[in-house]
N, C-alpha and C positions, 0 to 999 in steps of 0.2 A: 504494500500500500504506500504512497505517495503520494506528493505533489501539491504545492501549493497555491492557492487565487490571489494572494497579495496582502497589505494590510489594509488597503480599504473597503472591505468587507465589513458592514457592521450589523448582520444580521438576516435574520428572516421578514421581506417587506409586508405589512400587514395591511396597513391603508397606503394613500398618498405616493404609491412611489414611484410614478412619474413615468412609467413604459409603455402608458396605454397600450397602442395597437401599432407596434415597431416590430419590426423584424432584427432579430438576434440570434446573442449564443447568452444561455444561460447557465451558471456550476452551484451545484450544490456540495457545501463542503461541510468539515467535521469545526466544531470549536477552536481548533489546533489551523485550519484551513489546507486539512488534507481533502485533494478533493473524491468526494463519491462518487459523481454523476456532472456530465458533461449533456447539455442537450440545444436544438436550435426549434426555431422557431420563424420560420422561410414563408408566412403571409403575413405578415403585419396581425401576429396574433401571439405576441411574446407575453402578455399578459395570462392571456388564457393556457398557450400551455404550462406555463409556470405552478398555475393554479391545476391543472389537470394533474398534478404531480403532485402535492402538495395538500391539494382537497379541502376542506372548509375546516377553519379550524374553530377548537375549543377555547375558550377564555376561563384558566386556571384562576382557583382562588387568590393565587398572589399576585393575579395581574401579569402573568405570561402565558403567554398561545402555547396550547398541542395540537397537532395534527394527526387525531387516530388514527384518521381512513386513509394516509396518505398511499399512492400505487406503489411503494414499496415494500408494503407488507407482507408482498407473497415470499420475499427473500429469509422469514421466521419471524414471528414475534420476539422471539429473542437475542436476534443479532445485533450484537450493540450500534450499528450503523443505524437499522432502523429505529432502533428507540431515542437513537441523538436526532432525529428525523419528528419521530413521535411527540418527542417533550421538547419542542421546538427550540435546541439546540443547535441546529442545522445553519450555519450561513448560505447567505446565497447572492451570489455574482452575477449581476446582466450587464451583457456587451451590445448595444446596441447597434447597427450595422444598415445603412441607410439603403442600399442595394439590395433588394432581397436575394438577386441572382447569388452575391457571393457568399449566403451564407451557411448554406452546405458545405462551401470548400473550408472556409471556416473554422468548422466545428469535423471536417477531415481533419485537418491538420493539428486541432491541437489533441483529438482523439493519437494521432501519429507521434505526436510531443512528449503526450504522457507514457505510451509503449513504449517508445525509446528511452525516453529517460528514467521510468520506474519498474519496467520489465512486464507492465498489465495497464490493461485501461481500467481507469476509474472504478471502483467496487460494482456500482448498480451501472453499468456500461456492457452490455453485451458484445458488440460489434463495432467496429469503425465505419463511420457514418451513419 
């Protein structure tokens, strides 16, 4: 496991965050900003699939989100990746990308980035591209 998104990461976006309906690359990473999951979003629909991964979240009594239902659940209830995902631990990075054409090559490339450099892509990454 590897690899990290930077320091300006500050979280999992809940309201307000500004991507509406742009075409990207989005990572979802650990606390530590190792990343899990690399994905794009090639119709000006970076919002939604952000949220299609992610799912509706819960508002914890101390005033922090979970995300039960989020689509990585089928990897075990008890993999720590999903539960840093679960108890909305999870950061998450969007690249916004004004072309939609290029943003398949993209999210190749840094699918290609993390193989070479970590020996695997991203935990929840089955394939490149």
């Amino acid at each position: 496991m590897g690899g990290k998104i930077g320091n300006s990461i500050r979280g999992i976006l809940i309201s307000g965050d500004g991507i509406g309906s742009k075409s990207g690359i989005y990572l979802i990473a650990t606390p530590e900003e190792d990343i899990l999951y690399i994905g794009k979003a090639t119709k000006n629909n970076l919002h939604h699939r952000v949220w299609s991964h992610l799912q509706t979240p819960q508002e914890l009594e101390n005033g922090n989100w979970s995300f039960p239902n989020n689509a990585f659940e089928s990897f075990g209830p008890h993999n720590e990746y999903v539960q840093i995902i679960r108890n909305g631990y999870a950061r998450l990075g969007v690249i916004t990308i004004s072309n939609s054409n290029l943003v398949s090559l993209v999210e190749v490339y840094l699918h290609t980035l993390h193989h070479q450099k970590y020996g695997s892509l991203p935990f929840f990454n089955k394939q490149i591209g």
